[in-house]
LUMLOGU-525654 format. One record per residue: residue in one letter; x, y, z of N, C-alpha, C in turn. Coordinates in steps of 0.1 Angstrom, whole numbers, plus 5000, padded with zeros to 4 digits. Example, Ala and Ser with C-alpha at 12.3 -4.5 7.8 and 13.67 -1.06 7.14 Angstrom:
2
(pt a; (5132; 4943; 5078); (5123; 4955; 5078); (5132; 4967; 5078));
(pt s; (5128; 4978; 5071); (5137; 4989; 5071); (5129; 5000; 5079));
This chain:
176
(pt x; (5008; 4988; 5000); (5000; 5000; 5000); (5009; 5012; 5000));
(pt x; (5015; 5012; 5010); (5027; 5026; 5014); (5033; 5028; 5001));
(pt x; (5040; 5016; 4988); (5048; 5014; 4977); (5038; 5022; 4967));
(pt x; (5023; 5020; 4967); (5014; 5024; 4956); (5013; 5035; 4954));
(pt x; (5011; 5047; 4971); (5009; 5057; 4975); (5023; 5065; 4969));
(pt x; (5030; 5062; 4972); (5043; 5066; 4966); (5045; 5065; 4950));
(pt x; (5039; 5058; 4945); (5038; 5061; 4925); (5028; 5069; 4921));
(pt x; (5017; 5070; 4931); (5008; 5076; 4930); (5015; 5093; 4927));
(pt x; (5019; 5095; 4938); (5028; 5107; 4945); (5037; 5110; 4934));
(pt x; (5048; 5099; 4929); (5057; 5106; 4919); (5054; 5107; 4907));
(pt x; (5046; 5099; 4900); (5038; 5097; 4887); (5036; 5116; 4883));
(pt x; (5025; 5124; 4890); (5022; 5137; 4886); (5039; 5146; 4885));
(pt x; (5048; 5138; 4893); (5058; 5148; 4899); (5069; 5148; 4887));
(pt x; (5068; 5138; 4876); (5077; 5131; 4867); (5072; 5135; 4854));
(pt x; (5061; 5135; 4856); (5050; 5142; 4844); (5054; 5159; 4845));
(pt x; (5053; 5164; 4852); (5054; 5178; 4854); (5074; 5185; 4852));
(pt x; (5079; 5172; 4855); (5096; 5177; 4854); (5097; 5175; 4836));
(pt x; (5092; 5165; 4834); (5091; 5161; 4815); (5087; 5174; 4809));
(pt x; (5078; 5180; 4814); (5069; 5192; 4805); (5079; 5203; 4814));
(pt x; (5085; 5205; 4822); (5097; 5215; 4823); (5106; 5218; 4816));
(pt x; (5111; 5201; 4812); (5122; 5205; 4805); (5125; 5205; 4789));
(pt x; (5111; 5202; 4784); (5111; 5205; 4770); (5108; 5220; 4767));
(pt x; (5120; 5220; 4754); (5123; 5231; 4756); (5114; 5239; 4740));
(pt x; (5109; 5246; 4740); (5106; 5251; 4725); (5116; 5256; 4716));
(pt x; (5112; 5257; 4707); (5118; 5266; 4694); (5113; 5275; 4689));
(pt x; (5122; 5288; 4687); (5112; 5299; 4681); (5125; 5303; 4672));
(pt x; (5118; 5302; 4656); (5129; 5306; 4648); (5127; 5321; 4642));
(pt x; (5132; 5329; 4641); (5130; 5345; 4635); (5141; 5349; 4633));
(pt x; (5140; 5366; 4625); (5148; 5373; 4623); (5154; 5380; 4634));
(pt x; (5164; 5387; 4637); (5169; 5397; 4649); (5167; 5406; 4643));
(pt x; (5159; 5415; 4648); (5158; 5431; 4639); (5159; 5441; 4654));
(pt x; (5167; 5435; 4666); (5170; 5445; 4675); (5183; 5438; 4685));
(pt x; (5193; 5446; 4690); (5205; 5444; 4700); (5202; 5453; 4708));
(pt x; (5197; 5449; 4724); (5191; 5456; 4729); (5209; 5459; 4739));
(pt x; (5216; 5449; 4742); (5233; 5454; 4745); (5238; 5436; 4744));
(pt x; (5247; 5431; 4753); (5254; 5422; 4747); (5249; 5408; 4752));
(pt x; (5237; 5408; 4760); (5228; 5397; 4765); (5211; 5399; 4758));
(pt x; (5205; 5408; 4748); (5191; 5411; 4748); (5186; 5416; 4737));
(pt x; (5183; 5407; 4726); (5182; 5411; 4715); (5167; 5406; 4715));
(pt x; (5160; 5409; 4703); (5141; 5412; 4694); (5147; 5402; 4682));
(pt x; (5136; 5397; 4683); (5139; 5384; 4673); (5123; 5392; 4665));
(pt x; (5118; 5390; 4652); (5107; 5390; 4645); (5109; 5377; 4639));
(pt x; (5093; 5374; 4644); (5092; 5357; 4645); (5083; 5359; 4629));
(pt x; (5079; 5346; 4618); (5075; 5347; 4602); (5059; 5352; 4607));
(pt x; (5051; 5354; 4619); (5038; 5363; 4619); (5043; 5377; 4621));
(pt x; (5056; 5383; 4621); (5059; 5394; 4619); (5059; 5398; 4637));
(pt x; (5054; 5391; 4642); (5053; 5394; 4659); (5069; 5390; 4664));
(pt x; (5075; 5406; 4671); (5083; 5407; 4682); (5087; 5398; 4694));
(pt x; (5098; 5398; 4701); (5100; 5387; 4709); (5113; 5391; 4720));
(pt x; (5110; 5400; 4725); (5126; 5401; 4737); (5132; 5391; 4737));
(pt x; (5143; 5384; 4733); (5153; 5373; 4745); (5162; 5377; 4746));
(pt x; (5164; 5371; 4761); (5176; 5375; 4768); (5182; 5360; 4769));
(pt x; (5195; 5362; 4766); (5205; 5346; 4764); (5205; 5345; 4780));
(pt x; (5202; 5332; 4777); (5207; 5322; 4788); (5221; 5321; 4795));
(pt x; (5218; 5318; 4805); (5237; 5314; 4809); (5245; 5324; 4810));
(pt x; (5243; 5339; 4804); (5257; 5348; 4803); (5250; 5361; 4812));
(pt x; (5254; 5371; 4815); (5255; 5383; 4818); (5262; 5390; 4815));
(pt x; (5260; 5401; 4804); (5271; 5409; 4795); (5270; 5424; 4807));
(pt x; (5282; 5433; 4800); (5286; 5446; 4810); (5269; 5454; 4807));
(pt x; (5264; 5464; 4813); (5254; 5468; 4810); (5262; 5480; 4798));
(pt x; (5256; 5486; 4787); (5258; 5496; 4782); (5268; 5509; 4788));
(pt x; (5265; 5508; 4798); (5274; 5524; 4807); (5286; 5518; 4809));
(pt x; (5284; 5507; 4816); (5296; 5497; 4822); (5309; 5496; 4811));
(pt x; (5322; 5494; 4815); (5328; 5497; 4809); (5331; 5482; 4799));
(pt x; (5330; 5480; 4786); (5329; 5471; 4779); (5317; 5468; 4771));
(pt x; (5307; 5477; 4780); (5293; 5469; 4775); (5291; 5476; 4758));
(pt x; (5297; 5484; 4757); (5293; 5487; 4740); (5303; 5477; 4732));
(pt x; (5311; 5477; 4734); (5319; 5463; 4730); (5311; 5453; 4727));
(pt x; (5305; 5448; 4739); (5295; 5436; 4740); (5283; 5438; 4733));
(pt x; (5281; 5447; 4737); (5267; 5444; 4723); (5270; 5449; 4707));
(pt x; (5282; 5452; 4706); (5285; 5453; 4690); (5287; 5440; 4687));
(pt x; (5297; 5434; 4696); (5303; 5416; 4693); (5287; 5408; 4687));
(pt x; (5276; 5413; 4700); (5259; 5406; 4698); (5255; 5407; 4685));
(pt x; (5257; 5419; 4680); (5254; 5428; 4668); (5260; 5422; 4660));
(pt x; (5276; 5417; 4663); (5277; 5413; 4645); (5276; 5392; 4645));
(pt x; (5273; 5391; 4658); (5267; 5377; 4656); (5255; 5375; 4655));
(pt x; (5249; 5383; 4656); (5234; 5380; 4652); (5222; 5390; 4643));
(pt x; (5225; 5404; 4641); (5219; 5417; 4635); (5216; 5409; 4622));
(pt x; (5202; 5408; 4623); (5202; 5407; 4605); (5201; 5391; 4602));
(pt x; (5198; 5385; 4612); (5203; 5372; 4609); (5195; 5362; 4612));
(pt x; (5189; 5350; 4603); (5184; 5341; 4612); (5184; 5333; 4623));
(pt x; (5178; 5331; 4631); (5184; 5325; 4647); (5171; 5316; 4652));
(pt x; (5177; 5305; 4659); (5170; 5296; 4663); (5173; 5300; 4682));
(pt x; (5158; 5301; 4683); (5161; 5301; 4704); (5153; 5291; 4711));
(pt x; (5160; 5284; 4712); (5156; 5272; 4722); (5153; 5276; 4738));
(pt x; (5139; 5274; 4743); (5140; 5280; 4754); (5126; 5271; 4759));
(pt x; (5126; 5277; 4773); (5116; 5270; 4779); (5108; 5279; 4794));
(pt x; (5110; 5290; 4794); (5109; 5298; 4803); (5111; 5312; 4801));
(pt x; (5102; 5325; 4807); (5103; 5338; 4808); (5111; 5343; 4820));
(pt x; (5119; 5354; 4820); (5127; 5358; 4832); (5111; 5365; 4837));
(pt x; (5117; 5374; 4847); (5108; 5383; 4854); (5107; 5398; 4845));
(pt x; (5109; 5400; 4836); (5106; 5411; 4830); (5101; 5406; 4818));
(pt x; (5090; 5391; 4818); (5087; 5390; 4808); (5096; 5386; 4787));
(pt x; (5105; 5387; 4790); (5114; 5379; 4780); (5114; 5369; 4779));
(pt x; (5116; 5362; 4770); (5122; 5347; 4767); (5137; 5347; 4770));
(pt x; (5137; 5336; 4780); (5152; 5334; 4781); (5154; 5319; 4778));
(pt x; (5162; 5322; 4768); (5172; 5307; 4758); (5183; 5309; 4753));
(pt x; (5184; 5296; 4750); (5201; 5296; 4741); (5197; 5301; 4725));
(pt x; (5207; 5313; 4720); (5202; 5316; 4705); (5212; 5312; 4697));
(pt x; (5206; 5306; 4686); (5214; 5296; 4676); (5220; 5304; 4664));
(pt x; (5228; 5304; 4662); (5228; 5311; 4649); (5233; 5307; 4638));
(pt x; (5241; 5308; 4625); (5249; 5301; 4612); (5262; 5306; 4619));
(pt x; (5275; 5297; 4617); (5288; 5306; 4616); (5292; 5316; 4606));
(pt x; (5297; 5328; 4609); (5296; 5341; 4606); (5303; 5337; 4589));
(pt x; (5314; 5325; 4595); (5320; 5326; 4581); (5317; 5316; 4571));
(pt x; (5309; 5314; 4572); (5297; 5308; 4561); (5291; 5313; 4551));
(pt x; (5295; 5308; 4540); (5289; 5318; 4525); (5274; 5314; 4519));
(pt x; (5270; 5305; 4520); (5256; 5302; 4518); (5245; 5309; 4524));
(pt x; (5234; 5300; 4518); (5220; 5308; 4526); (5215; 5297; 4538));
(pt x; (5222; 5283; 4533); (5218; 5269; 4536); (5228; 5269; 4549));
(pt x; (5233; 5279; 4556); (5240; 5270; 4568); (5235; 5266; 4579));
(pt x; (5239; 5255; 4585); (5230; 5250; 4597); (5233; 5259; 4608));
(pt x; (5226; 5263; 4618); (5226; 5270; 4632); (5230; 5264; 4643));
(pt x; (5249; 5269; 4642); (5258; 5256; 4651); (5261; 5262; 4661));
(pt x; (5266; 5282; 4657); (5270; 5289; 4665); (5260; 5297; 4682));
(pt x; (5266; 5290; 4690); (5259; 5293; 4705); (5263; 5307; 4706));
(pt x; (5253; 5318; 4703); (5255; 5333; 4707); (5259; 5336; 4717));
(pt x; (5256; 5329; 4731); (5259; 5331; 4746); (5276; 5326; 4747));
(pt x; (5274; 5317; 4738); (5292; 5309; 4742); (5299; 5317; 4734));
(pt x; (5296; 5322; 4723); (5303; 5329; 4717); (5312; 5346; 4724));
(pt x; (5298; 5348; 4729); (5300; 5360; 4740); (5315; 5358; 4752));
(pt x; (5314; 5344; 4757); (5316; 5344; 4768); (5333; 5340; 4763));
(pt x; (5334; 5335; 4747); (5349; 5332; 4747); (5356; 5338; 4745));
(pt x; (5347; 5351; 4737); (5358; 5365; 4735); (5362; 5373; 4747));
(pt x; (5352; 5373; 4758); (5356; 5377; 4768); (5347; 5390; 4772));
(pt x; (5335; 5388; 4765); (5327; 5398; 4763); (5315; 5396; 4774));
(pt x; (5314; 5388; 4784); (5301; 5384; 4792); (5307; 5375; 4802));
(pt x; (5297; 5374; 4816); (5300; 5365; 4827); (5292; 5350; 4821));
(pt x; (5300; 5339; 4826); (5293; 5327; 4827); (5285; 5336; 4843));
(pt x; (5270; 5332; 4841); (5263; 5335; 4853); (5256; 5325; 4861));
(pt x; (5266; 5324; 4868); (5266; 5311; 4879); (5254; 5309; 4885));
(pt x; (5250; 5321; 4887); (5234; 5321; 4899); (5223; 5312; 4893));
(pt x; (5224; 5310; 4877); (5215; 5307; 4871); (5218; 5295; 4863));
(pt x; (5230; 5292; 4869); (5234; 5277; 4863); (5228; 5268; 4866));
(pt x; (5218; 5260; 4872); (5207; 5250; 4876); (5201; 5253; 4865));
(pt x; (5198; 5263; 4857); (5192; 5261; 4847); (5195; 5258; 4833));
(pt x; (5206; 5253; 4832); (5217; 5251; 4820); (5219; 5234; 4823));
(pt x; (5220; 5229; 4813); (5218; 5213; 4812); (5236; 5216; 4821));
(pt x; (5243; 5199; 4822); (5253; 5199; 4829); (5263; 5201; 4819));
(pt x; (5261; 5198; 4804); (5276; 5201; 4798); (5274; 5212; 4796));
(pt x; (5258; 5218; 4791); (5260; 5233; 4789); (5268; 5244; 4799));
(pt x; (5268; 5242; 4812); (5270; 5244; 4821); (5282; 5246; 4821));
(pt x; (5293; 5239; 4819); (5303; 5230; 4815); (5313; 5235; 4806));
(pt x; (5310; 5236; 4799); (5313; 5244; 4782); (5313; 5263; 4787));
(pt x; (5300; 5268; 4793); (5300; 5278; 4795); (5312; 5284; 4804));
(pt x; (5309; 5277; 4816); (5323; 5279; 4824); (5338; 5277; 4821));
(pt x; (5340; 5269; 4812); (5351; 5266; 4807); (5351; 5278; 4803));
(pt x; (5346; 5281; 4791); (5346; 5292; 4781); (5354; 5307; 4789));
(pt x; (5345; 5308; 4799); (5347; 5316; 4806); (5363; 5315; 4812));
(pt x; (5367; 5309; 4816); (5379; 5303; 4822); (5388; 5304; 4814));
(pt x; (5388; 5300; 4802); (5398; 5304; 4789); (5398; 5320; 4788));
(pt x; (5388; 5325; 4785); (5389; 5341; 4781); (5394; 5348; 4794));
(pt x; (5397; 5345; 4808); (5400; 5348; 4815); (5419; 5348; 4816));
(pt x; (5418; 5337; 4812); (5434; 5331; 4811); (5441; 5338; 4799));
(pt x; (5436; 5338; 4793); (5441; 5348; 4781); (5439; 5364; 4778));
(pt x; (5431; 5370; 4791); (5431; 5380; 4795); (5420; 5386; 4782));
(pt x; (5414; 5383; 4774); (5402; 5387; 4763); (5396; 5396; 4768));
(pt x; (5387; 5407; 4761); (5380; 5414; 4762); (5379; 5417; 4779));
(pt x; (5369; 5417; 4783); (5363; 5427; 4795); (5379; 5425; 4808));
(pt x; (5383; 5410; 4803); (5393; 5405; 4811); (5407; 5413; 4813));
(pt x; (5408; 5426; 4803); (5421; 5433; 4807); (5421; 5438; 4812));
(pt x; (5408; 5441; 4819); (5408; 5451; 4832); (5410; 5442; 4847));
(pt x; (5419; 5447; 4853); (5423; 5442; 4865); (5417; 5437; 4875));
(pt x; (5406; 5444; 4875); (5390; 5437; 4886); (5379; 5441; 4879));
(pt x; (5373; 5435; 4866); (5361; 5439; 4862); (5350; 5437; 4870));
(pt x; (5342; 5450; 4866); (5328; 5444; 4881); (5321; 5439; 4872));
(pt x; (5312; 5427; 4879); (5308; 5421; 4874); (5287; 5432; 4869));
(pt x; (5284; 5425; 4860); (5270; 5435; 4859); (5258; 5431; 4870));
(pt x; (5260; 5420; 4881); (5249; 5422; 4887); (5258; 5427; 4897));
(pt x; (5268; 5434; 4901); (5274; 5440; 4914); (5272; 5454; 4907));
(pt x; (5274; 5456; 4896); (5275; 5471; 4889); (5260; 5476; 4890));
(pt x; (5252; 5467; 4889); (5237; 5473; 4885); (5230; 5476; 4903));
(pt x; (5234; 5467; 4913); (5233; 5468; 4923); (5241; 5484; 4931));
(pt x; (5250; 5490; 4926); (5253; 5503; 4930); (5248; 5514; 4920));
(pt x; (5236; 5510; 4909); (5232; 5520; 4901); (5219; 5521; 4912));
(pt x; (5214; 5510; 4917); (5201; 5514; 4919); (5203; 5521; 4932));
């Protein structure tokens, strides 16, 4: 009895983790860089779409780097088609996912969507792997990101020549 009560109990609980973690797709154009984490996709009904990438935290615009970082956004994705796999809204209402895009150095119309915009960010040195929100990054993704991060670090890349970069949720926390 006690064994039954208990499948009873995880059955809904296993059902509900399955529909968590599938993830959608929304494929559109980028017709906006909002800075180096938050770009407007226009989806083929012509309807708008905030995402903000998963996994990274780029400098905010004032912060020192952040125009950097959203030009780097800008020329990996402006104009381009992009696949965003996601499964969840932040609290300001955006879509937060990973956005797919073609490699830049691809001459076709036909390239497949290999390049990870968030990883891309984080190898040049342009965004934090954002740890606080890693539970929500599968375990290689996770993985890959931090690494990423770790290399750009080592080799002192973008935001990383600066001696103590602040990070954007400590920077945004002395604006407010």
């Amino acid at each position: 009895m006690c064994s039954m009560r208990k499948r009873h109990l995880l059955a809904p609980l296993i059902l509900l983790a399955s529909l968590a973690s599938h993830a959608e797709t929304l494929t559109g154009m980028v017709v906006g860089v909002a800075d180096g984490d938050t770009i407007t996709v226009l989806d083929t009904n012509r309807e708008q779409h905030k995402i903000r990438l998963a996994g990274i935290d780029a400098p905010e615009k004032a912060q020192p780097f952040g125009q950097r970082s959203k030009q780097s956004m800008s020329t990996l994705v402006f104009g381009k088609e992009v696949d965003v796999q996601w499964n969840k809204h932040d609290r300001y209402q955006r879509i937060l996912g990973k956005v797919m895009v073609a490699d830049p150095n691809c001459r076709t119309n036909r390239c497949p969507k290999t390049l990870d915009a968030g990883l891309a960010q984080l190898t040049v040195g342009l965004a934090w792997w954002y740890r606080k929100y890693a539970k929500g990054q599968s375990l290689e993704a996770a993985g890959r990101y931090e690494f990423a991060e770790q290399e750009a670090r080592a080799k002192r890349a973008g935001l990383w020549t600066d001696a103590d970069p602040v990070p954007p949720w400590d920077w945004r926390k002395g604006e407010r």
